[in-house]
SEMARLO-607424 format. One record per residue (C-alpha): residue number from 1; residue in three letters; chain; x, z, y. Coordinates in steps of 0.02 Angstrom, whole numbers, plus 50000, padded with zeros to 5 digits. Each point is the difference from the previous one (the first is absolute). Last residue first. Layout:
BEGIN
seq; type; mol; c1; c3; c2
NUM; ALA; A; X; Z; Y
...
END
This chain:
BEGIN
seq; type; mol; c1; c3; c2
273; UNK; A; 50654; 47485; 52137
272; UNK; A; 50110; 49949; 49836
271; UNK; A; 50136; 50107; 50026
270; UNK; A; 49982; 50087; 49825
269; UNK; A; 49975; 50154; 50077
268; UNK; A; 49849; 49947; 50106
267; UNK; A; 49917; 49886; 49858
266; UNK; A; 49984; 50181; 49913
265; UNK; A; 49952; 50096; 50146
264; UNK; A; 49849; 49859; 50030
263; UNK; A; 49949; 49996; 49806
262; UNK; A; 49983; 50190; 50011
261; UNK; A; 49904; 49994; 50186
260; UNK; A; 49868; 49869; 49922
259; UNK; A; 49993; 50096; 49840
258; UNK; A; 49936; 50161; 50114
257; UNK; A; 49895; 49879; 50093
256; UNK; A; 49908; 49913; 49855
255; UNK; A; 49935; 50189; 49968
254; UNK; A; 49922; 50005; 50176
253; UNK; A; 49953; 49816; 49997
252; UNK; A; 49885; 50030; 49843
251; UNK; A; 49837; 49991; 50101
250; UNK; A; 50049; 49857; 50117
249; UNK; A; 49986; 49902; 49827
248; UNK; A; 50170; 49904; 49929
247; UNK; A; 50030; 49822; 50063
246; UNK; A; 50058; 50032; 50157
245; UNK; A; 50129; 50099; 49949
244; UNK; A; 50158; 49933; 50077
243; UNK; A; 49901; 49966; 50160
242; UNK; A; 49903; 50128; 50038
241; UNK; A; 50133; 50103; 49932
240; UNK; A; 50135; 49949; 50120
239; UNK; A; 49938; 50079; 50180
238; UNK; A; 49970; 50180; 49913
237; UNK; A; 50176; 49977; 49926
236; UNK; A; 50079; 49972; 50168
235; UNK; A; 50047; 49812; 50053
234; UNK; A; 50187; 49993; 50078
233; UNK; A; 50000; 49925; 50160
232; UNK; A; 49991; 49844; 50088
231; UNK; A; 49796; 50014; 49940
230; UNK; A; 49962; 49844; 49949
229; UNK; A; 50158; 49936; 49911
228; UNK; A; 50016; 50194; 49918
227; UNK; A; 49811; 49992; 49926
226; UNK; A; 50037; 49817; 49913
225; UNK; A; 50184; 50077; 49954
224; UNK; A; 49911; 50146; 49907
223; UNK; A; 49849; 49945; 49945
222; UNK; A; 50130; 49863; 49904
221; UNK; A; 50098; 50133; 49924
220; UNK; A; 49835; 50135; 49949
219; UNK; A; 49925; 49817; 49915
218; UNK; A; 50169; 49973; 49895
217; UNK; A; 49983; 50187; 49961
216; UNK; A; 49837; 49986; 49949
215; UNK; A; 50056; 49848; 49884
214; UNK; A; 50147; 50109; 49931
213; UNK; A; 49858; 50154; 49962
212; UNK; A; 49882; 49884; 49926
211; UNK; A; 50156; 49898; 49868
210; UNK; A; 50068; 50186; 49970
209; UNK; A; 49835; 50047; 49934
208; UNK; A; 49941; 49847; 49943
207; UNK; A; 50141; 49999; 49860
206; UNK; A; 49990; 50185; 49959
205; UNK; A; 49810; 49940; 49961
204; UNK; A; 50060; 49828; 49897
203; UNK; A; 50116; 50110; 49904
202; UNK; A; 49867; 50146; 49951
201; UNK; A; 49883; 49907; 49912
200; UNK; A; 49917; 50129; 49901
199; UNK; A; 49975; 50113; 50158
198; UNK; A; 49894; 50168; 49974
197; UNK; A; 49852; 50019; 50104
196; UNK; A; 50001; 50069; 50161
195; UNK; A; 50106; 50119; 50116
194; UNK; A; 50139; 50111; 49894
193; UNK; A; 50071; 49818; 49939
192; UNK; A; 50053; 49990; 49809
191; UNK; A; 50094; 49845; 49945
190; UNK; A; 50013; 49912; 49851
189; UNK; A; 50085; 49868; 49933
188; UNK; A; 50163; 50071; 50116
187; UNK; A; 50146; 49851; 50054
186; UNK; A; 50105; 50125; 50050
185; UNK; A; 50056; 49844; 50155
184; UNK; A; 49832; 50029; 50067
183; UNK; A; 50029; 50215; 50029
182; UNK; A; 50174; 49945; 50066
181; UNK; A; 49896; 49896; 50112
180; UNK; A; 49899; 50121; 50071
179; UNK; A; 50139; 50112; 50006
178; UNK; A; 50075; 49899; 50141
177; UNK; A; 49835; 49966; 50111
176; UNK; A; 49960; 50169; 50004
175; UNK; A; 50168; 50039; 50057
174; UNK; A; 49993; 49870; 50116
173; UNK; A; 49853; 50073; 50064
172; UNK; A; 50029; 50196; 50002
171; UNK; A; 49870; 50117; 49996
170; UNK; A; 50050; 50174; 50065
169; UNK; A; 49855; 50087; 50064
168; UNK; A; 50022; 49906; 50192
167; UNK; A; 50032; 49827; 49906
166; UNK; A; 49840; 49994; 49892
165; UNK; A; 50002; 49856; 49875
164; UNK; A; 49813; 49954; 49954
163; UNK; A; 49992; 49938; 49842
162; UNK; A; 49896; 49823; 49961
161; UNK; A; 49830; 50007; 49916
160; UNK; A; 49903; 49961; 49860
159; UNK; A; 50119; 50089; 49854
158; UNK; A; 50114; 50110; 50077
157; UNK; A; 50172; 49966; 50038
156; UNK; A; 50173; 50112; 50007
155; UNK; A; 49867; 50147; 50016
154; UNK; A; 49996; 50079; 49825
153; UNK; A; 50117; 49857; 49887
152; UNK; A; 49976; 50067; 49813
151; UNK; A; 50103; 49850; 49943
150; UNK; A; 49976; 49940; 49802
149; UNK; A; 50128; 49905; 49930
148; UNK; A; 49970; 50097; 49826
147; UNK; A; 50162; 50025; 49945
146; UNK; A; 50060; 49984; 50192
145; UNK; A; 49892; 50142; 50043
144; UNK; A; 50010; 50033; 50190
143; UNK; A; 49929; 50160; 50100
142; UNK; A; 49995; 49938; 50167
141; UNK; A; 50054; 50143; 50176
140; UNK; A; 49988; 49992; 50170
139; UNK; A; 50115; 50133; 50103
138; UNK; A; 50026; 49905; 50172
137; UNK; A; 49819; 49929; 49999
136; UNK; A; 49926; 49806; 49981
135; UNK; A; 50170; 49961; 50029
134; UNK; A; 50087; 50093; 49855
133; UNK; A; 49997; 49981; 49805
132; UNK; A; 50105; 50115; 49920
131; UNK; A; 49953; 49932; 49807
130; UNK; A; 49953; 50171; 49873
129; UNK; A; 50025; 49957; 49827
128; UNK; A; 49882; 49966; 49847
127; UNK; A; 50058; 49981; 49825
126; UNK; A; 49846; 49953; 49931
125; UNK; A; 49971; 50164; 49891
124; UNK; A; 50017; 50183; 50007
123; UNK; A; 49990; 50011; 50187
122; UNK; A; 50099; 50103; 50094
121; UNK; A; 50060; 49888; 50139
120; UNK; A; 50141; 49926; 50006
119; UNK; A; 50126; 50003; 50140
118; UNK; A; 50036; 49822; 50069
117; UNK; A; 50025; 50012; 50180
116; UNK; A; 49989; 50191; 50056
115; UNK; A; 49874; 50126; 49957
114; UNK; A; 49974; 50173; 50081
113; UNK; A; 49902; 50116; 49838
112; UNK; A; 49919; 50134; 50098
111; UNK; A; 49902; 50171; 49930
110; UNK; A; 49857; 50044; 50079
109; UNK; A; 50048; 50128; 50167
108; UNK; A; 49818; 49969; 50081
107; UNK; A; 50042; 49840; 50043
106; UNK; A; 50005; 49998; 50177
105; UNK; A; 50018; 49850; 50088
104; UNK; A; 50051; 49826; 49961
103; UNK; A; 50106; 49916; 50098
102; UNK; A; 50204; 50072; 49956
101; UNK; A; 49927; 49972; 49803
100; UNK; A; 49960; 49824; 50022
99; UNK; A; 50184; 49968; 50060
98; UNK; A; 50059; 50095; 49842
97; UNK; A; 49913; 49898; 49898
96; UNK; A; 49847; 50092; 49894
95; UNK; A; 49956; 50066; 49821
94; UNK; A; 49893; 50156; 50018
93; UNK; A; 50017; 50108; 49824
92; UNK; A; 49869; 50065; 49904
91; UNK; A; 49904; 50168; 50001
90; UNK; A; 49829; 49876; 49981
89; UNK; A; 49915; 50085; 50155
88; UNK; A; 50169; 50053; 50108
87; UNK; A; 50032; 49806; 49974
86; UNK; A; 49824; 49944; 50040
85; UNK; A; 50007; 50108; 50165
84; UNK; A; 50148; 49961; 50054
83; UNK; A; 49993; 49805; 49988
82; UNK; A; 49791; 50002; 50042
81; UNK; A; 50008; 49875; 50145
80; UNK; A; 50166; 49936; 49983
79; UNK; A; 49941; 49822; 49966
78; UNK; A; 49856; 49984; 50129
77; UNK; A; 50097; 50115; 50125
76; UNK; A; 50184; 49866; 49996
75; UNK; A; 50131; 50104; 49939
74; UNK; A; 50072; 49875; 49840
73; UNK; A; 49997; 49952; 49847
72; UNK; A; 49944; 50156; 49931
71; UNK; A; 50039; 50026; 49788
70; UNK; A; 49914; 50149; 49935
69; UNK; A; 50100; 50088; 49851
68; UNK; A; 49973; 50056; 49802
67; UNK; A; 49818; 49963; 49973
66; UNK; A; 50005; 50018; 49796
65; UNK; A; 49915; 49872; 49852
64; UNK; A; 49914; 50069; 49860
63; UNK; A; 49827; 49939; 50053
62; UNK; A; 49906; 50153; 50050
61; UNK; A; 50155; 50030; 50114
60; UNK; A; 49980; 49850; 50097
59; UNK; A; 49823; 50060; 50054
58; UNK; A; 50109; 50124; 50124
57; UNK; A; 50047; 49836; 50107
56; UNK; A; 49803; 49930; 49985
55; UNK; A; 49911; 50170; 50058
54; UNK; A; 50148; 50007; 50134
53; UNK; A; 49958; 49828; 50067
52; UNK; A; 49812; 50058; 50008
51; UNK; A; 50003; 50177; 50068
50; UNK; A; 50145; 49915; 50155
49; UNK; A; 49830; 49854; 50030
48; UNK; A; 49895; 50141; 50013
47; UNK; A; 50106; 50085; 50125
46; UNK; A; 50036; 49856; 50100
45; UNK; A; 50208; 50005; 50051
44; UNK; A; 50022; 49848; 49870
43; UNK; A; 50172; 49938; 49961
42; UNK; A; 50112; 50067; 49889
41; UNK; A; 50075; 49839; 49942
40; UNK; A; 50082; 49982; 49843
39; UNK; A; 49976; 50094; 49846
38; UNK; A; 50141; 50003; 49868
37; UNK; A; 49972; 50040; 49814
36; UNK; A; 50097; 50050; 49863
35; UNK; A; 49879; 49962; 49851
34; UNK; A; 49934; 49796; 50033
33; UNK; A; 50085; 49986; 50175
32; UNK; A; 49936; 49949; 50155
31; UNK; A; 49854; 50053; 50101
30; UNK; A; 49960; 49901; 50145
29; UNK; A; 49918; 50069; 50174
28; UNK; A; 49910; 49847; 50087
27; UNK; A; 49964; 50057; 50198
26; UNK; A; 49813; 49940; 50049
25; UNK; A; 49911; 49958; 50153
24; UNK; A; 50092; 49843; 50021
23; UNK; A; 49958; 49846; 50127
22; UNK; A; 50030; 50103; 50098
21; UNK; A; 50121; 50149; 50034
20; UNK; A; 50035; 50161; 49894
19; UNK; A; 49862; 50150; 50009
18; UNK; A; 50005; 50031; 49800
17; UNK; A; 49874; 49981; 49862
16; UNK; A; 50110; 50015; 49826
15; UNK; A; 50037; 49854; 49866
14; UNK; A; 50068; 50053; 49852
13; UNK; A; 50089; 49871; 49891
12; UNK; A; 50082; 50016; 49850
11; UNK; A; 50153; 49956; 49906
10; UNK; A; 50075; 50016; 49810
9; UNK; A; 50005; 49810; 49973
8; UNK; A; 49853; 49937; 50050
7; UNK; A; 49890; 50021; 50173
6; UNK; A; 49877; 50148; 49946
5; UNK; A; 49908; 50019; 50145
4; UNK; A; 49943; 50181; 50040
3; UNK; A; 49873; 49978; 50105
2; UNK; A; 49883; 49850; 49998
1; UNK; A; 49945; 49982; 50188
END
């Protein structure tokens, strides 16, 4: 692992050990900016893995360029690992949505910048703004450069794997589904996952996105009405997965649960079950 990454035009990327799910191991913290700086993603809770991401934050200095704010995209442990402790660590500001705010614990009284839909960001250069994002969680923030049409995207996709959308923490499917094509319809060259390596080809991936999670759906829908015929009843979610993900290993069931129960309370309030 190469660490930092020097990506073009003013960004980096810092890749930090964390305790997220497989395939990953990693969370991808980027550094934008080439004086005023934003960092994104204060992941890691290992304390080696915290020595190293602040070794490379304070090595901006060195450089001429200034840390002036960490950017979280949202309250999930293996992004919000270190938020209050980098913060208090760098004396910068926490930049956060409201929604992520009201689920992350406490700070340790850093200072808080709540961002709405389209607030910049700090950063000297780029022109990047903060996207409201929801579906994967309430408060999920993008930072978006239009100059530069590049998306930092932290868990709208990851690179080698789909995106679980939990239900019971706030995930919401047709939200998901929603901003995933807003994110398409941007039309980004470039776009910056916090799992895996960054995504050059960004349209065809937003693409396969929506395209997997309307075929599961399709699958979820027939499950359904198979299940109901044979039962005379409505078929519980324990009684559908079998079924609507049969092609995904036993071993990920648990997580293709939570998206199972999301894509069911979405095709609920539409009428569709």
């Amino acid at each position: 692992m190469i660490r930092p990454r020097a990506l073009g035009g003013g960004i980096e990327l810092f890749a930090v050990r964390t305790p997220t799910l497989p395939p990953a191991t990693t969370t991808n913290s980027y550094a934008l900016g080439r004086r005023d700086v934003v960092l994104v993603e204060p992941a890691t809770p290992f304390d080696d893995e915290r020595a190293a991401w602040l070794g490379w934050a304070r090595s901006f200095a060195g450089e001429g360029r200034r840390v002036r704010a960490i950017l979280l995209t949202h309250h999930h442990s293996d992004h919000a690992g270190a938020a209050g402790v980098f913060a208090r660590a760098l004396d910068v500001p926490l930049l956060l949505h409201p929604q992520t705010r009201s689920r992350v614990g406490d700070l340790g009284g850093v200072e808080l910048g709540l961002l709405e839909e389209g607030a910049a960001l700090p950063v000297d250069d780029g022109g990047f703004v903060a996207l409201h994002t929801p579906g994967h969680a309430p408060g999920h923030l993008c930072a978006w450069s239009a100059a530069a049409r590049v998306l930092v995207a932290g868990d709208m996709v990851a690179n080698g794997s789909t995106i679980v959308v939990p239900p019971d923490d706030g995930g919401d499917m047709a939200d998901y589904l929603a901003e995933l094509r807003r994110l398409r319809a941007l039309e980004p060259a470039l776009l910056l996952p916090a799992h895996g390596e960054p995504i050059d080809a960004p349209a065809a991936v937003l693409d396969h996105y929506v395209a997997h999670r309307e075929a599961r759906e399709a699958k979820i829908t027939a499950a359904f009405e198979q299940r109901a015929r044979a039962l005379g009843r409505r078929p519980t979610p324990e009684e559908l997965l079998p079924l609507a993900y049969d092609d995904t290993p036993m071993r990920l069931w648990p997580l293709a649960r939570q998206s199972l129960d999301a894509h069911l309370r979405k095709l609920e309030r539409e009428g569709r079950l």
